[in-house]
C-alpha positions in Angstrom: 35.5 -6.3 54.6 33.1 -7.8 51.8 36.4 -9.5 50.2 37.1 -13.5 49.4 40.4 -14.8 49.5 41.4 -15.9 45.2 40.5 -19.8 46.4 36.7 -19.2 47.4 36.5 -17.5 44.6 38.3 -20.3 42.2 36.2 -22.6 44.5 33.1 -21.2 43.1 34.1 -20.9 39.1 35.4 -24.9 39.8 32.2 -25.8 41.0 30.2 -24.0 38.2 32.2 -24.9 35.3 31.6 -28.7 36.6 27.8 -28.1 37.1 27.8 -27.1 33.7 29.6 -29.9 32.5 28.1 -32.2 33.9 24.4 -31.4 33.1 24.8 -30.2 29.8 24.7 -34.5 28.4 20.8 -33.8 29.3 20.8 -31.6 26.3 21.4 -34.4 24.2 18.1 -36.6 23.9 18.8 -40.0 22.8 18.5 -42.0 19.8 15.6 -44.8 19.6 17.9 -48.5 18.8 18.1 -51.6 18.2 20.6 -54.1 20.3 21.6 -57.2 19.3 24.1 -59.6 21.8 24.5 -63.8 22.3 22.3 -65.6 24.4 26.1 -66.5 25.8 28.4 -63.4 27.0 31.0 -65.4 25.2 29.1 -65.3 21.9 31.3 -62.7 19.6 29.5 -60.7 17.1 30.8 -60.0 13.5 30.0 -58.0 10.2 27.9 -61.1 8.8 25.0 -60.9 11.8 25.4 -57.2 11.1 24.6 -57.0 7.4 21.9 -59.6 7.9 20.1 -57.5 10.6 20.8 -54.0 8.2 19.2 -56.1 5.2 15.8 -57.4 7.5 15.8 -53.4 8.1 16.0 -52.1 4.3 13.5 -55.5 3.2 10.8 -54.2 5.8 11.2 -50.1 4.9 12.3 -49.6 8.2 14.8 -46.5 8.2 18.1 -46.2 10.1 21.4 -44.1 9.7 23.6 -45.6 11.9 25.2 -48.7 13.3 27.9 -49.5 15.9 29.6 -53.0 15.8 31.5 -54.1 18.9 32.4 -57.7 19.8 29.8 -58.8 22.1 27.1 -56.0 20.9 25.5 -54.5 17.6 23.4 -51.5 18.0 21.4 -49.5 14.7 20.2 -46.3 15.6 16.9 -46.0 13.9 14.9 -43.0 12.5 11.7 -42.7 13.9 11.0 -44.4 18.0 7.5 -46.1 16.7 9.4 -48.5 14.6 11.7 -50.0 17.5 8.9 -52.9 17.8 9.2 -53.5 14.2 12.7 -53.9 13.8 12.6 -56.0 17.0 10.6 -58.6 15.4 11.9 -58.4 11.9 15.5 -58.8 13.1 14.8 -61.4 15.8 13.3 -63.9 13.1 16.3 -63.4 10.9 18.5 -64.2 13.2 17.1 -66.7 15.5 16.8 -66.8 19.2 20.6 -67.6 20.0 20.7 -64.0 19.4 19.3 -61.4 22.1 17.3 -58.6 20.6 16.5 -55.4 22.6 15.1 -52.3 22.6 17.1 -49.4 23.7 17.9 -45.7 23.7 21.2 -44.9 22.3 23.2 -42.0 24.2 23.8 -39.1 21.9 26.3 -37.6 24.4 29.6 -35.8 22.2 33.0 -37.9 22.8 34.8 -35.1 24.9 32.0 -34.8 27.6 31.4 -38.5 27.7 35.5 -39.1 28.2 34.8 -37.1 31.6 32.5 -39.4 32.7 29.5 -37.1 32.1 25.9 -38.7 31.2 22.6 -37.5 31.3 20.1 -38.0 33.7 18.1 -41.3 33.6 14.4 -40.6 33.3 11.8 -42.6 35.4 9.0 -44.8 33.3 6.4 -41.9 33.7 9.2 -39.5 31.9 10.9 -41.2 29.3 9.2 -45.0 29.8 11.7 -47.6 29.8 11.5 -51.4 29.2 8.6 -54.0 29.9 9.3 -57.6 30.3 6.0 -60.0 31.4 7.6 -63.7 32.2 5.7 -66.8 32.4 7.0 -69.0 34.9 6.6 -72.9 33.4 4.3 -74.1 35.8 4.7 -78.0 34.6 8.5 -78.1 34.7 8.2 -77.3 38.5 5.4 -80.1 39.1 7.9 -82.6 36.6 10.6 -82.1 38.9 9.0 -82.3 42.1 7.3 -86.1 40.7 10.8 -86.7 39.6 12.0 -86.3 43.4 9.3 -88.0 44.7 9.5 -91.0 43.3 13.3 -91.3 43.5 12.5 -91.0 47.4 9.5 -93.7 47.1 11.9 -96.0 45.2 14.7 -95.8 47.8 12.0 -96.4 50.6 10.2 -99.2 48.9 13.9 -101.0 48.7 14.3 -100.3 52.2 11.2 -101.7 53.2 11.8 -105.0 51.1 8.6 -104.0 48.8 9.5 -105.7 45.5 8.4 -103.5 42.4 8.3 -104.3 38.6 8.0 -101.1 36.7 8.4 -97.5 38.0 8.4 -94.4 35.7 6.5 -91.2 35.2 3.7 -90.6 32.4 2.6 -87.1 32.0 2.2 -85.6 35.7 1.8 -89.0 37.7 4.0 -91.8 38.9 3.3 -95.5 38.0 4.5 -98.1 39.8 3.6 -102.1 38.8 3.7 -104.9 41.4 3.7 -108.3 40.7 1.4 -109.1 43.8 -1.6 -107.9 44.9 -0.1 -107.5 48.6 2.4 -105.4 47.5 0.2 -103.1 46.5 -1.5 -103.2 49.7 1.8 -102.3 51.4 3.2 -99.4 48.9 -0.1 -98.1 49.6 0.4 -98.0 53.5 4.0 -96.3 53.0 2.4 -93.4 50.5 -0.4 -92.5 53.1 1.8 -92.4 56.0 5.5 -90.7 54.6 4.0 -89.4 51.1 0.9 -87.4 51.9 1.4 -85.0 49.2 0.4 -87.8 46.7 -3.0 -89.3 45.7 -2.8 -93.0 45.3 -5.1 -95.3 42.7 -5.0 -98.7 42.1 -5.7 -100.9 39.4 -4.6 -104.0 37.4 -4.0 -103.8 33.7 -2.0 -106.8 31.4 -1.2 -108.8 34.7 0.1 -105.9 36.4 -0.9 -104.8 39.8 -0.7 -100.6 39.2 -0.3 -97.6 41.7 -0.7 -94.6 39.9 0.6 -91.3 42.5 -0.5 -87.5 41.5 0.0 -84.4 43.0 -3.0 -83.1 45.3 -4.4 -80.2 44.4 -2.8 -78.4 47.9 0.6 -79.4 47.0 -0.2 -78.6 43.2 -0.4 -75.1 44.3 2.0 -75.0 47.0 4.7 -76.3 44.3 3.9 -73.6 42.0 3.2 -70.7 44.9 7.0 -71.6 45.7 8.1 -71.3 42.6 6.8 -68.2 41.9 7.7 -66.8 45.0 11.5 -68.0 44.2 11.5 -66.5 41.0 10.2 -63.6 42.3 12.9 -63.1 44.5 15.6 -63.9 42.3 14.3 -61.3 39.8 14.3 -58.8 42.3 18.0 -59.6 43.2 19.6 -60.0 39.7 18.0 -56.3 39.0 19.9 -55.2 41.8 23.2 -56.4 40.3 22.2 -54.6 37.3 21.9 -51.2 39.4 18.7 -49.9 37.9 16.7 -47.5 39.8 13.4 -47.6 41.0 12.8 -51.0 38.5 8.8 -52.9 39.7 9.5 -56.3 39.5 5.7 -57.8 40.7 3.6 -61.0 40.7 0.5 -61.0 38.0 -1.7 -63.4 38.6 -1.1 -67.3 39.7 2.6 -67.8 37.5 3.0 -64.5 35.6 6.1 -61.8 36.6 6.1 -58.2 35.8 9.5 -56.7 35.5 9.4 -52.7 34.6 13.0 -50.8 34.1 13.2 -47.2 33.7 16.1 -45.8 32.1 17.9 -48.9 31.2 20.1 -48.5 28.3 21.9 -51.7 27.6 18.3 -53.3 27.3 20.3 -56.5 26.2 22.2 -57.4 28.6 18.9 -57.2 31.3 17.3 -59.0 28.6 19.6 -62.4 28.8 20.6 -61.8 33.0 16.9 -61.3 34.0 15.5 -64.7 31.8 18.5 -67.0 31.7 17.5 -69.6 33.7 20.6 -71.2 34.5 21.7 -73.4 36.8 24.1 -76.0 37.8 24.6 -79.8 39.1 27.6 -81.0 40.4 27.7 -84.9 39.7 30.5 -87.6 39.9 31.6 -89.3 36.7 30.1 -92.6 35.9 32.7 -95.6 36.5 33.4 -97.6 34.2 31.4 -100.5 32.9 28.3 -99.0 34.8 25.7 -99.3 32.7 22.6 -98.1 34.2 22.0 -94.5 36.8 24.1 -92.2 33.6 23.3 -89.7 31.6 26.0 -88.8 28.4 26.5 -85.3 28.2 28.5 -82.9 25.8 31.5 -80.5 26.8 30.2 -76.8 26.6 33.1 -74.8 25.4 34.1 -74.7 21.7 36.8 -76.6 21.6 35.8 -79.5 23.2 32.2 -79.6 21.6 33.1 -82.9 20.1 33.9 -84.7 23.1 31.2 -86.1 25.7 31.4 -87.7 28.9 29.3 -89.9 31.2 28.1 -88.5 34.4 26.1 -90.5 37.2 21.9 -89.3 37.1 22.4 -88.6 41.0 23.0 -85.1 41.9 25.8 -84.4 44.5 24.7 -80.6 44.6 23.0 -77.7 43.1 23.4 -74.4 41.9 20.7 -73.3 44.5 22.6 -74.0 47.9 25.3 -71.6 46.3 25.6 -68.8 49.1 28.2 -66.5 46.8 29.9 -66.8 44.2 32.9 -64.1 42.8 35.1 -64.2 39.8 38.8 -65.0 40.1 41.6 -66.0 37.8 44.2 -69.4 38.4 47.8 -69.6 38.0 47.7 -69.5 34.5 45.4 -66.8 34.2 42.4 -68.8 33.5 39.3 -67.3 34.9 37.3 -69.6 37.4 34.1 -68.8 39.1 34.8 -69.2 43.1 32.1 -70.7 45.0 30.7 -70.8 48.7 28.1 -73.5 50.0 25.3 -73.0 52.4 25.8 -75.9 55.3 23.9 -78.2 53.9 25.9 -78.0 50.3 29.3 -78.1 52.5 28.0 -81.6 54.2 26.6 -83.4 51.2 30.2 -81.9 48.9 32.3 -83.0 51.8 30.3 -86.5 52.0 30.6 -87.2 48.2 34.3 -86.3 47.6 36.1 -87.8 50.4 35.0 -91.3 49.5 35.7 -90.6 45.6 39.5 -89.1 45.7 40.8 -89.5 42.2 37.7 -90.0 40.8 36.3 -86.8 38.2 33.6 -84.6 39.1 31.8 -82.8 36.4 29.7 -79.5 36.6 26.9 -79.5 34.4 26.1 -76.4 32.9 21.7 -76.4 32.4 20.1 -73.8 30.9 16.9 -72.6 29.2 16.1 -71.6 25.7 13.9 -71.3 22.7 13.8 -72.5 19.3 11.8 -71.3 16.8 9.8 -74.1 14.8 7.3 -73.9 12.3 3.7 -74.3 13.3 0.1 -74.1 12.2 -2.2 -72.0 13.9 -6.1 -72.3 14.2 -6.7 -70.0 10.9 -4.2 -72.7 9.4 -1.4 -70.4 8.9 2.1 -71.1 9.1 4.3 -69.0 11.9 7.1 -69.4 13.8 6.9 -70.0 17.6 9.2 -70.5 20.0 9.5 -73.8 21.6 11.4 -73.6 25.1 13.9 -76.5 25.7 16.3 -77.5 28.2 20.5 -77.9 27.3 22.9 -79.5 29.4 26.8 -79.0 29.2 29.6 -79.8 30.7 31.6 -76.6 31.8 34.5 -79.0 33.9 35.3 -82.2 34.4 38.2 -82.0 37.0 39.8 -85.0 39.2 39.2 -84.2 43.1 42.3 -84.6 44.5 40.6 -83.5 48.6 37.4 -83.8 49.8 36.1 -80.6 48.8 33.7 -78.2 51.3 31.6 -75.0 51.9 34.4 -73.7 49.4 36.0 -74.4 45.9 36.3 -73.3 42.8 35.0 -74.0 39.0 37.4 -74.0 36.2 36.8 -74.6 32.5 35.6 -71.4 31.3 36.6 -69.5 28.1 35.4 -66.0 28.6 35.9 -63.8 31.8 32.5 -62.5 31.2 31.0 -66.2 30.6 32.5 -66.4 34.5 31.1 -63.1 35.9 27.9 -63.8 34.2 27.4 -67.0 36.2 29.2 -65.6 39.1 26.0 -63.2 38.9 23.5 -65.9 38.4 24.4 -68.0 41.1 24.8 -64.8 43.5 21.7 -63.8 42.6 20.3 -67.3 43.2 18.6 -69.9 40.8 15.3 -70.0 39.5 12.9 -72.4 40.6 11.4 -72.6 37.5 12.2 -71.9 34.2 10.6 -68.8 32.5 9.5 -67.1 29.1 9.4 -64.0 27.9 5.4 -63.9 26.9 5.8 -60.0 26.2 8.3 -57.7 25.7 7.7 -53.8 25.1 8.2 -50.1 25.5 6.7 -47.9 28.3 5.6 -44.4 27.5 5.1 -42.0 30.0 2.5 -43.6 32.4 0.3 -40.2 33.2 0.4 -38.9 29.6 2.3 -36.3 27.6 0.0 -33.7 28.6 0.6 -34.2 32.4 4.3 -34.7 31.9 4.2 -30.9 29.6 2.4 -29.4 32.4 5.1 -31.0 34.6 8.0 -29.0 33.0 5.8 -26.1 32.3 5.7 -25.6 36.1 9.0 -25.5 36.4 9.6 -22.8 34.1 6.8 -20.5 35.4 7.4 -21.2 38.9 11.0 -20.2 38.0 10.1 -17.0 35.9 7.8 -15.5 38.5 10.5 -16.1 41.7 13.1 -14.1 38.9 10.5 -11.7 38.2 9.3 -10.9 42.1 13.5 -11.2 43.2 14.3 -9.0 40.2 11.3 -6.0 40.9 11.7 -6.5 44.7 15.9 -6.3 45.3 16.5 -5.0 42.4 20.4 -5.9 41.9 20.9 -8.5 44.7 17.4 -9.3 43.0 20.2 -10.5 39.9 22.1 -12.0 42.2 19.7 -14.6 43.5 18.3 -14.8 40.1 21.9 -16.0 39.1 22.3 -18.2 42.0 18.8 -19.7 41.2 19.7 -20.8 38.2 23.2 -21.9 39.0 21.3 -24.1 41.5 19.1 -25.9 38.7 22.0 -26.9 36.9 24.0 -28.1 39.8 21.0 -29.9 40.5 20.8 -31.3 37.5 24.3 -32.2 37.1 24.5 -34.0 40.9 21.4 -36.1 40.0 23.4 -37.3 36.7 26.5 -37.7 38.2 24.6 -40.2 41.2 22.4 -41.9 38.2 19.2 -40.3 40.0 15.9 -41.3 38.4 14.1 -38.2 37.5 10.2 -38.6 38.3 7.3 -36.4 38.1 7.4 -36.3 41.2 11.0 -35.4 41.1 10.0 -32.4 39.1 7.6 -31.7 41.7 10.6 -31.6 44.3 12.2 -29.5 41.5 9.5 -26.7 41.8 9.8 -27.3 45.5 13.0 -26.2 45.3 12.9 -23.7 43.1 10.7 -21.8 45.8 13.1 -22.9 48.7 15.9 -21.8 47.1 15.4 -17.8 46.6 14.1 -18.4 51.3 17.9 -18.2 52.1 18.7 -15.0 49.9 15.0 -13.0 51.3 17.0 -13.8 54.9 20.1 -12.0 53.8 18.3 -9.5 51.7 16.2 -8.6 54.7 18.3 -8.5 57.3 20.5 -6.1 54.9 17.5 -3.3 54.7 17.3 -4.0 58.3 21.0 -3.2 59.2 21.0 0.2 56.6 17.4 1.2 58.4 19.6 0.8 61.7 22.1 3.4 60.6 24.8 0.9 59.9 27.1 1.4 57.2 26.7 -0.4 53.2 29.9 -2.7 53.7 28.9 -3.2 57.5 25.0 -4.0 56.2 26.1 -6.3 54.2 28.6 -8.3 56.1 26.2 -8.5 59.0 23.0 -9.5 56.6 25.0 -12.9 55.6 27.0 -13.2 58.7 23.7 -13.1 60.9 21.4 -14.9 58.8 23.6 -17.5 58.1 22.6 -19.6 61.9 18.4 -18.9 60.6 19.2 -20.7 57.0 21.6 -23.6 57.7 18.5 -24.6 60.6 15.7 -24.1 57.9 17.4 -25.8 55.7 18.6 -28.5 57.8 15.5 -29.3 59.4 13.8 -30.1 55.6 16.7 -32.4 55.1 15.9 -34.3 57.6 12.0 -34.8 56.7 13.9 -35.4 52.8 15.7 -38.4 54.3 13.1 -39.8 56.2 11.3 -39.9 53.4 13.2 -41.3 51.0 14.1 -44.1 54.0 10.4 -45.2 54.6 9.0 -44.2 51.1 9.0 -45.9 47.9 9.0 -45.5 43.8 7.4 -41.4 43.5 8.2 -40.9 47.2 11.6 -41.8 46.8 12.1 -39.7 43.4 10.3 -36.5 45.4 12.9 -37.1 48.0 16.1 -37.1 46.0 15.4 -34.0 44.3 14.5 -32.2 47.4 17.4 -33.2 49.5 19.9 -32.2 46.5 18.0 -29.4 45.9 18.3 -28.2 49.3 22.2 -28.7 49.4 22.6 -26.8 46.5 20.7 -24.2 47.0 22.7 -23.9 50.2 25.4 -23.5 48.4 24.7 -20.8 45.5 22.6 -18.9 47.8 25.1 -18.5 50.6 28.5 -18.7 48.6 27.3 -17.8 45.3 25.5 -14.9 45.9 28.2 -13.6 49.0 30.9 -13.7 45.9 28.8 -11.8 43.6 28.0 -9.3 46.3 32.1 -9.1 46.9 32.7 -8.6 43.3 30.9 -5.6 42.9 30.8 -3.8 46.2 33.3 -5.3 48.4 36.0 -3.1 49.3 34.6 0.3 47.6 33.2 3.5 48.5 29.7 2.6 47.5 27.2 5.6 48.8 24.0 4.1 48.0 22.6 0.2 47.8 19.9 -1.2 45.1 18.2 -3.7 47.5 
């Protein structure tokens, strides 16, 4: 009686020595960093951008004592957190912005436990902050492209309709279109009102030219840009999730700003160039020869065909955002290629295009977002640098379509396997409508203070030392017991949350003092219905066999029922709900756990199978 068989027992020490393994990385607080990665995944870092970044540091008296050089990242470890900003801007005008600069926090975690997979807990924004991003979406780029549509559809309808036209272009935001004839006018004007009624028509006759000058109403103004938003909005929200962070706030501010909040992030970089590349892609047939007008030259993207250039037709066969998936694979030679699916639409329009154009080349143009930095002078008539956003378009592949093509195909061309699964990503995740800019970029500290954090983790520790205290005084040496189990259950605890990548909250602590209560509730069942059995005349090894035995049924219903309420919660709850829920529902688990086992095998140890004639409880 009172005896495990040698495998509960190894059982239990397994368990343990793992709980303490893998929550002792939280012991380890990190080191404030610098990151610095290409704009490109395929951009390779070497010992020159290094040394210039560690001389911006030593010009500005900014202090650091370490630095890591791999080839897609540099990271510095710096001295003191409140310089991070600093070094940021320092090192991001030295280098330029085809270099990514992030903040970050540098893991500190020793080799041997890191080998084993073990990492500390990731702290939410009102813990340990994280990192801010505030994005301007380019509100004129969207009402550009949208007058850019509209007149190609106004130009294919005037031809349709006969409507001769002299001039047609765009100036600023409007379209301009001259007639030679003043009935012409009259009839372009009948054809806007009735199939164009998102356009405000003008008239008016200037060097012999009858004009009609289209803008954008105000309505479709702001529809344009609510979409846009909206869009961008969306595909934030789902490139985050193929970054895996936790609990991130990705939010509208105001009519075409984005918030985007991670907590816990460590490779700040790499969310950094996924969450603002605005990247997309055109698919458009090469321009036949001696056809002069309808092409656009553009240049190959890859490095060793930057010299060459190719002519591609202005119409666009498809886009990057009727892309439904998109997953990295590898050709015969080993080549990776980015694997693409079309929504029905895409399928129709790729199928229609190809099948008439068999052995002709179709290229995929590569068009992306970024910043320059130029020298300007501001309204105190000072010189600074300020980036200026611009638009570059490469050619990624230029292949001859030997079928018509459909819903699915494949892109070659690509150098870098992480070039592909970074634009396998993008296009998953779905285009931008828009392109954006980072307007701010910054560091989050704890949202409700230090204090309230402090009196956060004090509560923990007094709630813990008065149950040790009262289980100590009250049972005496099963009072040890729970108090061992108790704590064994914090660090399992601890350790289950950073093996999941759990976001610790205050309101995860709360659920952590939560527990800390609900965890002695299963050994004051066993204790009690021990005294109960002794005050019944039973015998010490037959108390305590029946005290866990028949308590057992009473905790694994308590225990389940709050499990329950934990799940729901966490199910139909968001952000602090969510972090209270976690902790609870591990909590409960593995206080189930070392209260049940933990303590039973304690118990064993000492008094099972002897002739014990009295019983501290």
């Amino acid at each position: 009686m009172n005896r495990y068989p040698l495998w509960k027992y190894l059982l239990i020490v397994t368990v343990v020595a793992l709980g303490f393994t893998y929550a002792a990385p939280n012991l380890y607080a990190p080191d404030p960093a610098i990151q610095i990665s290409g704009q490109s995944s395929a951009m390779v870092m070497d010992n020159s951008v290094l040394q210039k970044a560690l001389s911006t540091l030593s010009e500005s008296d900014i202090a650091y004592f370490d630095e890591t050089l791999t080839e897609r990242n540099i990271l510095i470890r710096l001295a003191e957190a409140s310089q991070q900003l600093a070094a940021k801007r320092v090192i991001q005008k030295a280098l330029g912005l085809d270099y990514v600069v992030a903040l970050n926090l540098a893991e500190t975690t020793p080799e041997g436990l890191a080998s084993m997979g073990a990492k500390p807990m990731k702290l939410g924004l009102d813990l340990s902050g994280g990192v801010h991003f505030l994005m301007q979406v380019d509100s004129s780029s969207v009402i550009i492209k949208d007058i850019e549509t509209q007149l190609g559809l106004l130009k294919k309808a005037l031809r349709e309709a006969k409507v001769r036209y002299k001039t047609a272009g765009l100036k600023e935001n409007r379209l301009e279109l001259g007639f030679a004839k003043e009935g012409q006018v009259d009839q372009a004007l009948t054809m806007v009102r009735r199939d164009f009624r998102d356009l405000l028509p003008l008239s008016s006759e200037r060097d012999g030219l009858y004009l009609l000058t289209l803008t954008l109403s105000e309505t479709a103004l702001n529809e344009k840009i609510e979409y846009a938003v909206s869009q961008n909005l969306t595909t934030l929200r789902n490139r985050v999730n193929e970054l895996g962070v936790s609990e991130p706030i990705v939010q509208r501010q105001g009519r075409d700003r984005i918030v985007v909040e991670l907590p816990g992030v460590q490779d700040t970089a790499e969310a950094k160039r996924i969450i603002g590349k605005t990247a997309n892609l055109e698919f458009r047939l090469e321009a036949q020869p001696g056809k002069v007008t309808g092409r656009e030259k553009f240049k190959f993207r890859d490095e060793k065909s930057r010299e060459r250039d190719a002519w591609l037709e202005k119409s666009v066969v498809i886009s990057g955002d009727q892309v439904t998936n998109a997953s990295v694979g590898y050709d015969e030679t080993g080549t990776p290629q980015v694997n693409i699916s079309l929504d029905g639409g895409g399928g129709r329009a790729m199928h229609h295009a190809t099948r008439n154009n068999i052995k002709r080349r179709l290229g995929v143009l590569f068009i992306e977002s970024k910043a320059r930095l130029e020298n300007q002078t501001n309204e105190a008539g000072e010189k600074e640098s300020v980036a200026v956003p611009y638009v570059e378009k490469s050619i990624i592949s230029l292949a001859t379509i030997q079928s018509a093509l459909g819903v699915q195909f494949r892109i070659t061309g690509l150098d870098d396997p992480e070039e592909a699964s970074e634009l396998a990503l993008l296009l998953r995740a779905g285009a931008l409508a828009a392109p954006m800019h980072f307007v701010e970029e910054r560091t989050i500290g704890p949202s409700l203070g230090a204090e309230n954090i402090e009196v956060g983790i004090n509560s923990v520790q007094i709630g813990m030392l008065v149950v040790l205290l009262f289980m100590l005084v009250y049972y005496k040496v099963f009072g040890i017991f729970a108090n061992l189990a108790l704590v064994m259950n914090l660090v399992l605890l601890v350790a289950v949350m950073s093996l999941l990548g759990a976001t610790l909250t205050l309101p995860g602590i709360a659920g952590i003092v939560l527990t800390v209560g609900m965890a002695v509730d299963a050994n004051v069942l066993i204790f009690s219905r021990i005294r109960e059995e002794l005050a019944n005349g039973e015998t010490i090894q037959g108390a305590i066999n029946s005290g866990y035995n028949r308590a057992f049924v009473s905790i694994v219903d308590a225990n389940l029922t709050t499990l329950i309420v934990a799940v729901i919660l966490y199910a139909i709850g968001s952000g602090p709900v969510q972090g209270f829920a976690v902790t609870l529902s591990i909590g409960i688990l593995t206080s189930m756990f070392t209260a049940i086992m933990g303590t039973r095998a304690l118990a064993n140890l000492v008094y099972g199978g002897r002739n014990v004639n009295k019983l501290w409880i």
